[in-house]
N, C-alpha and C positions, 0 to 999 in steps of 0.2 A: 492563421486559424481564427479567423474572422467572430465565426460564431460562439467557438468555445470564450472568446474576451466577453462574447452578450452575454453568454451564460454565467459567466464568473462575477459578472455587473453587476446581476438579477439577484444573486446568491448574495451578494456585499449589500445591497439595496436592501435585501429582507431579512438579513443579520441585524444591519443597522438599526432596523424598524423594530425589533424584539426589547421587550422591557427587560431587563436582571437589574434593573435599582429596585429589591425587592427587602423584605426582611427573612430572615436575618442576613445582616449583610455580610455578614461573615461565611455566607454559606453562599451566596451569589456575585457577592463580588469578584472573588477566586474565576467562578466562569467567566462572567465579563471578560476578563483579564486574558484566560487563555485563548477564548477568542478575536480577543481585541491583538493579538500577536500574529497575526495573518497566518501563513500559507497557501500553498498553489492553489485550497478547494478544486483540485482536480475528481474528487469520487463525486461531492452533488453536483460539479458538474456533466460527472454521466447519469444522475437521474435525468437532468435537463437534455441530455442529447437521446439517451435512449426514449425517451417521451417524444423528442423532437424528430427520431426519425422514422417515428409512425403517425406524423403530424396529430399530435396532442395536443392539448392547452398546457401550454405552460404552465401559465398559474396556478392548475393543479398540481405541478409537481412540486412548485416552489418552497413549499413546509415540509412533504417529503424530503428534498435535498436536505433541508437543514437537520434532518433525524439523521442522515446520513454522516454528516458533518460532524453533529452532536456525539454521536458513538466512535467518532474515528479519534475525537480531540480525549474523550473520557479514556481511550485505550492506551491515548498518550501520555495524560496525567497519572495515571498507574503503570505504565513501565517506565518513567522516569524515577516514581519511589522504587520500582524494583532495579532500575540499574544504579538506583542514588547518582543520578544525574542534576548538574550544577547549573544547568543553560538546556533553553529552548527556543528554535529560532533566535539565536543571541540575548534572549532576556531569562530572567530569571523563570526558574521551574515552579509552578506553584507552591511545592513542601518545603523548598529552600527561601521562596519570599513570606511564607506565613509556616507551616508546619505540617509534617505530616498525617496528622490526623484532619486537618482540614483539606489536604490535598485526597483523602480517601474521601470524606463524605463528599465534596465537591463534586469527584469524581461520579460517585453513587447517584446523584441529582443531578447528572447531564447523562448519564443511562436510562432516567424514568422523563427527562424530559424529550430522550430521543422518540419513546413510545408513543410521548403527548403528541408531538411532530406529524409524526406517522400514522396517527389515527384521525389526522385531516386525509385522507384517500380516501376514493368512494366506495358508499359500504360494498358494493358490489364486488371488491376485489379488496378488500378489508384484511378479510381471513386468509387469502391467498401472501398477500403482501405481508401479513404480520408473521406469516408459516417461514414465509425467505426468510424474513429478517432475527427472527430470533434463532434460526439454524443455522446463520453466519455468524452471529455474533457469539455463540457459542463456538463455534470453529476458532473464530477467532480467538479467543480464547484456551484453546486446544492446542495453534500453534504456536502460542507463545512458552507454554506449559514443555510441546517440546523444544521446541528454545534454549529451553532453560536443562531441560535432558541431557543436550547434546553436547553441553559442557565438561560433564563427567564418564560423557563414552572417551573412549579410545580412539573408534572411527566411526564413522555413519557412511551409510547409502548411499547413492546417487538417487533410488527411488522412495528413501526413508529421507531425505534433506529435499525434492523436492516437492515432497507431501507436507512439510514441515512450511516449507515461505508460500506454500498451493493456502491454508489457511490461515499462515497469521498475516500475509498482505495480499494474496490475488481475489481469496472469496468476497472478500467487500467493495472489490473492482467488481467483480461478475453481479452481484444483487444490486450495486447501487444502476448500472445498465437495465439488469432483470425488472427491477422495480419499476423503472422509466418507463419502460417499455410498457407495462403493462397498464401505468397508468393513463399512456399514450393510444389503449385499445391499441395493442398488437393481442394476435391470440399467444397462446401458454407456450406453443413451439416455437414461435418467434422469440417471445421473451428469453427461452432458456437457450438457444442460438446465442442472442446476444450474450446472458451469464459465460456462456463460454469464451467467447471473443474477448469477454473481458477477464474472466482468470487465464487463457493462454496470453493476453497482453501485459498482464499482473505479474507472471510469472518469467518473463522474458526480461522484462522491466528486472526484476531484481536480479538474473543470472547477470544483465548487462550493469548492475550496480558492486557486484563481485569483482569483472573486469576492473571496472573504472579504480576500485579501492586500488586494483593493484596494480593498474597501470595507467591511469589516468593523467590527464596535465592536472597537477594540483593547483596551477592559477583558474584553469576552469572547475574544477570539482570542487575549489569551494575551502577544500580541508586536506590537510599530511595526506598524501598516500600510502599506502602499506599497514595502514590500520589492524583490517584482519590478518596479517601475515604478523604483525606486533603479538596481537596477542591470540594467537595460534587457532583461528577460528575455522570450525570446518567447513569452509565455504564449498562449492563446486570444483573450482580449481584446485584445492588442497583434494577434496576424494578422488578428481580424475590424477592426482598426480602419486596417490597412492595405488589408486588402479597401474597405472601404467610403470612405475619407477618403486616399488616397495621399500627395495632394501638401499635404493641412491636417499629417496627421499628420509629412510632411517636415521641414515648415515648424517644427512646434511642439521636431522633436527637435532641429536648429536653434539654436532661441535659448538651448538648452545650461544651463536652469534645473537649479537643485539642492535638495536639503532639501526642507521642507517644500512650497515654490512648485511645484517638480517633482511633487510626490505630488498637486496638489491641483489642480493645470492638465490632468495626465492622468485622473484621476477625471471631469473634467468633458467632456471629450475621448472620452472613450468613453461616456459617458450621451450625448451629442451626438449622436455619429455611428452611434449603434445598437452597436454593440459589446457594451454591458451587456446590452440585450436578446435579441443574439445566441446569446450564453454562455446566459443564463438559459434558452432556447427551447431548447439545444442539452441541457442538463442535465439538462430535463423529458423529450427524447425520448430519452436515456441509460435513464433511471429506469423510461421507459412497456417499455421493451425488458427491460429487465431483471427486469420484475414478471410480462410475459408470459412470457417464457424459464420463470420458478419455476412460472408457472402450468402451463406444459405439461409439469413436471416430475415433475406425478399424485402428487402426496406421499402417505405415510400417514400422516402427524402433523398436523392441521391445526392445533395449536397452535403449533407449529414452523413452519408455512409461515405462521401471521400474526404470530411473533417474524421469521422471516426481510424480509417485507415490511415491518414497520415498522423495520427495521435497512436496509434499502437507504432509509427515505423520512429516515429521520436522516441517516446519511453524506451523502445531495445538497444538504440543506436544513440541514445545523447548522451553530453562530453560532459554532463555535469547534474 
């Protein structure tokens, strides 16, 4: 994926370039920091491709991206105080290296600096782009909200859970595209093509991250498998295995296993009763939507619209 590596250069290069040695440094240092902890920047780098494959100028998108960046890392620093998380990316969380109240405000001042970002786009599509962005960010924020709901149901939906990960991780895949795109002069129907391509790839993306917790090689995933089976989460697999098995699957949460026997009774449990197949049938018709959506999006880069496709067939299909 050739280009998406330029892309992720460009984004490192213009991070780098941004000043937070600022005062008070108690209030900027904190971003520094979360920043300075990497990750993939996979979402700015779909402002850069969806710009890129309506041959754009790049360098218009490139402070765009980092708004994108900016709001995805602030939404991290606030669900780690809300899951009192100890570690990110292997290093410390910010409320755990300095304090919780500087892990909010921190937080608070990479929200207002994503807007500063984002208001380098040209005025001409200004208002357009600032309408995306603050209606995802509020989604986002909606599904984290039920997130947090779905702790104290009993069960959930299969169309109520994937409304629920459709906004707290696919809608910022589909705008950070939508965005690109628009700054790249595509017209409004191409742009929201793309936003789809990217929430059907969003959302495949996390049914295939479902799989993985539960049946994953743990030397490639990274982490323990059986996470969400540990601590009883309603993922996909757990509602199609209530769909399909009610009173087996009663029975088995019941006899109240733990550790390993838990993880390995439910693995079996759901290859049983069609669950696994479910998920995997539901992922592929994520992926098939998502590739149609790009297709009818008429690109003019077709090297970019086959970096884009094979970047939606990794995220449904990778081991880690």
């Amino acid at each position: 994926m050739e280009n998406f590596k330029g892309y992720i250069s460009l984004i490192e290069n213009t991070l780098a370039r941004q000043d937070f040695d600022q005062e008070p440094i108690e209030l900027y240092q904190p971003i520094s920091y979360i920043l300075s902890l990497g990750g993939k920047r996979l979402r700015p780098a779909m402002v850069l491709a969806g710009c890129d494959l309506f041959e754009g100028n790049l360098e218009d998108a490139l402070l765009p991206s980092l708004a994108i960046e900016m709001f995805h890392n602030f939404s991290l620093v606030h669900d780690d105080i809300m899951d009192d998380a100890h570690l990110r990316r292997g290093k410390k969380t910010i409320h755990e290296k300095w304090n919780a109240n500087v892990a909010i405000l921190a937080g608070d001042a990479m929200l207002v600096k994503s807007y500063q970002y984002l208001n380098q786009v040209d005025k001409s599509i200004l208002a357009k782009v600032y309408e995306i962005f603050s209606k995802t960010a509020l989604e986002v924020c909606e599904g984290q909200q039920y997130d947090m709901n779905f702790e104290s149901l009993s069960s959930v939906s299969e169309e109520d859970y994937l409304e629920m990960i459709r906004l707290k991780t696919a809608v910022l895949l589909g705008a950070a595209l939508q965005i690109g795109a628009l700054i790249g002069k595509a017209s409004s129907s191409q742009a929201l093509a793309l936003y789809k391509f990217g929430v059907d790839a969003g959302l495949a993306f996390q049914v295939q991250d479902d799989l993985l917790d539960a049946f994953g090689d743990p030397h490639k995933f990274g982490k323990k498998v059986g996470g969400d089976i540990l601590q009883d989460k309603k993922t996909l697999l757990m509602i199609y295995a209530r769909e399909f098995a009610p009173v087996e699957l009663a029975a088995l949460q019941k006899e109240n296993l733990a550790g390993d026997a838990k993880v390995q009774a439910f693995q079996k449990f759901f290859i049983e009763c069609g669950a696994e197949t479910k998920a995997i049938a539901k992922r592929e018709e994520l992926l098939k939507s998502a590739l149609n959506a790009l297709a009818s999006a008429d690109a003019k880069n077709d090297k970019v619209k086959t970096q884009l496709t094979n970047f939606a067939q990794w995220l449904s299909h990778r081991d880690h």
